[in-house]
C-alpha positions as CSV (number, residue, x, y, z in Angstrom):
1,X,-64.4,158.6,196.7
2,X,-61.5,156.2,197.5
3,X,-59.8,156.0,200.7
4,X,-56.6,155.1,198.4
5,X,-54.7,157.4,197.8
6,X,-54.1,157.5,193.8
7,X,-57.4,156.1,193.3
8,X,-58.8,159.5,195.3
9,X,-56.1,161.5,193.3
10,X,-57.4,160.1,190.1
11,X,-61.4,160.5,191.0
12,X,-61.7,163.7,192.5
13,X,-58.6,165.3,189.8
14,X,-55.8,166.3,191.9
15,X,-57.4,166.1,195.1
16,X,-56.0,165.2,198.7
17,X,-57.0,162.3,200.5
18,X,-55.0,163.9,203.6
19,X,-56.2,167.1,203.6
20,X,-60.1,165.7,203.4
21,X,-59.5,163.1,206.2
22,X,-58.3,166.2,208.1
23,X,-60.9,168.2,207.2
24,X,-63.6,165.0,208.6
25,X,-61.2,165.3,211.5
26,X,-61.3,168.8,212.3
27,X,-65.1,168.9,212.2
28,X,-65.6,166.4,214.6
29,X,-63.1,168.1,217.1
30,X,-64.8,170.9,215.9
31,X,-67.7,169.7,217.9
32,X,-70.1,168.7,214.5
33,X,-72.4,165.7,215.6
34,X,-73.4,164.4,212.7
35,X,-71.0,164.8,209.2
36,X,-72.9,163.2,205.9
37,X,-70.2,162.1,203.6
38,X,-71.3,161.3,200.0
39,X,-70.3,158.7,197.7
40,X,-70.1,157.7,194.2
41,X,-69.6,154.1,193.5
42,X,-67.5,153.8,189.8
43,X,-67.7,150.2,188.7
44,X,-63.8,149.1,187.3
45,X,-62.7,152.6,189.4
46,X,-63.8,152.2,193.3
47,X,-66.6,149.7,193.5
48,X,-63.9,147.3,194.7
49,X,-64.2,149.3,197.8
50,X,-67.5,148.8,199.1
51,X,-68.2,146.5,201.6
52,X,-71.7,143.8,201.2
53,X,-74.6,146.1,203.2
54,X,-74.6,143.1,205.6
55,X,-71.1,143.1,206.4
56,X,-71.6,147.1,206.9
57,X,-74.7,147.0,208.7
58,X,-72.8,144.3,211.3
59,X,-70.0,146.5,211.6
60,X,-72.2,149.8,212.3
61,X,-73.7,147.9,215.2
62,X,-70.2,147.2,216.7
């Protein structure tokens, strides 16, 4: 997954980085507590993307 868009275009072939973010969207409003989105880490295609697990884990507890 990317949350570029061509980079999602390229990695999911053809897909819609707008329509998914609306779909996440619409099942929160949707009332859905808890959405598990998974992810596949591509080094030289996405892995520039993921943030150091302590930078994420400081940013979860924000």
């Amino acid at each position: 997954m990317s949350l570029r868009t061509e980079h999602f275009r390229r990695l999911t072939r053809l897909g819609s980085l707008d329509q998914t973010l609306r779909g996440i969207d619409a099942a929160i409003r949707s009332g859905f507590r808890r959405i598990k989105l998974n992810v596949v880490v591509l080094e030289q295609h996405n892995d520039d993307e993921v943030l150091d697990r302590r930078v994420s884990r400081v940013l979860a507890a924000v």
